[in-house]
C-alpha positions as CSV (number, residue, x, y, z in Angstrom):
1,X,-38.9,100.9,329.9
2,X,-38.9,98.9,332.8
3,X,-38.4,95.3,333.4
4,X,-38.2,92.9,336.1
5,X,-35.6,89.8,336.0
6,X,-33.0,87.9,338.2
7,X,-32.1,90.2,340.7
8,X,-34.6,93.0,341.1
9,X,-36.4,95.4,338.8
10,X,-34.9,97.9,337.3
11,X,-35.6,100.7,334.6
12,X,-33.7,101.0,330.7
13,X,-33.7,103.3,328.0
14,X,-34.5,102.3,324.6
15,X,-31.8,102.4,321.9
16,X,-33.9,100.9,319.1
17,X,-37.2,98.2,318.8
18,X,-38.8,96.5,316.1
19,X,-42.0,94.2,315.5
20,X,-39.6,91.1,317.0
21,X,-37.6,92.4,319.9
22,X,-36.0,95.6,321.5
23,X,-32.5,96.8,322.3
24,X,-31.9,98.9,325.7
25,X,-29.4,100.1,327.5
26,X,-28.9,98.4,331.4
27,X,-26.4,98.8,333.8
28,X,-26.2,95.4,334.1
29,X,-24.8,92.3,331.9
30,X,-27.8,89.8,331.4
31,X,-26.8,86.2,330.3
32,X,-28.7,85.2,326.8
33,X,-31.6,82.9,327.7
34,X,-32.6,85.0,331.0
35,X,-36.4,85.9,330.7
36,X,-37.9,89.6,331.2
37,X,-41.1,91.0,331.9
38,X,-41.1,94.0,330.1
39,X,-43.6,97.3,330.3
40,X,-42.7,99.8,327.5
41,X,-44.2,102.7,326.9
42,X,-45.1,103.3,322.9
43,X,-45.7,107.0,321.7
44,X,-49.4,107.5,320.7
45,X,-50.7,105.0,323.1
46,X,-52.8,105.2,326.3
47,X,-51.5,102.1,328.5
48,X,-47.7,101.0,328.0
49,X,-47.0,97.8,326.3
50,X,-46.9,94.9,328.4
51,X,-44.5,91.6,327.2
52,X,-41.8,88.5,328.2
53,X,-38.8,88.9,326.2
54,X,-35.5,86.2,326.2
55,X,-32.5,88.1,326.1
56,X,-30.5,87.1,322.9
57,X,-27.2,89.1,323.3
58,X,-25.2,91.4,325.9
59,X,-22.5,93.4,324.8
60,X,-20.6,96.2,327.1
61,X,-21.2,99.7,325.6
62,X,-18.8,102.6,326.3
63,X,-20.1,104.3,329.6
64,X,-21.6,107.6,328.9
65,X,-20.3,110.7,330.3
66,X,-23.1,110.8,333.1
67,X,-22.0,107.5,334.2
68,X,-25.3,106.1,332.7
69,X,-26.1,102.2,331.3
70,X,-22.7,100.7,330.2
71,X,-24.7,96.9,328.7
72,X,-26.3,97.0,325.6
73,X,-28.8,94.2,325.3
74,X,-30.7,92.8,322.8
75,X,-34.0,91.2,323.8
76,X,-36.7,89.2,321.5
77,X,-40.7,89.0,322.2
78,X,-41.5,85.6,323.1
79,X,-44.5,86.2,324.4
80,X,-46.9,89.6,323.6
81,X,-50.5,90.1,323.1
82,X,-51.1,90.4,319.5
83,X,-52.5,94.3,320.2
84,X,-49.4,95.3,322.1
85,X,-46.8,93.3,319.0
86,X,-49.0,95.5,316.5
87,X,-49.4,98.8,318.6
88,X,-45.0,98.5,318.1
89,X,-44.9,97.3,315.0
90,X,-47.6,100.4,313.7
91,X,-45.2,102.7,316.3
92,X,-42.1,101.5,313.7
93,X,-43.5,102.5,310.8
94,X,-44.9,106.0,311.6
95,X,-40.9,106.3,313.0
96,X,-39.5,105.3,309.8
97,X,-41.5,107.7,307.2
């Protein structure tokens, strides 16, 4: 996934996502309210996902041993074309079977 907010861009992995909103990992903490444009690749699909999420929570998350993403943050859709919302939501449900 990558994103670009306050500071710079940067580049997250995924921990989970649903039809409403995504969690990553970031090496960053992001203040609830800040606004990111997001571009997420979704298995099975030609062009990545393309959306504006609000971060809704940031909570630190033990480092991993490589010394990866230590901020888990929780991020809802606020605005997504209605293709790219159901191309994730159909992505979910072939996941959860």
């Amino acid at each position: 996934m990558y994103w670009i907010g306050p500071g710079m861009p940067g580049r997250s992995v995924t921990k989970n996502i649903s039809g409403g909103g995504i969690c990553v990992f970031m090496d960053r903490r992001m203040a609830p309210t800040t606004r990111l444009r997001i571009q997420l690749d979704v298995p099975g699909r030609d062009a990545p996902c393309q959306f504006t999420g609000e971060v809704v929570w940031c909570e630190e998350y033990p480092k991993p041993v490589d010394g990866g993403p230590a901020v888990l943050v929780g991020v809802k859709f606020v605005e997504i074309d209605p293709s790219d919302q159901e191309a994730i939501m159909r992505y979910c449900m072939r996941r959860d079977r």
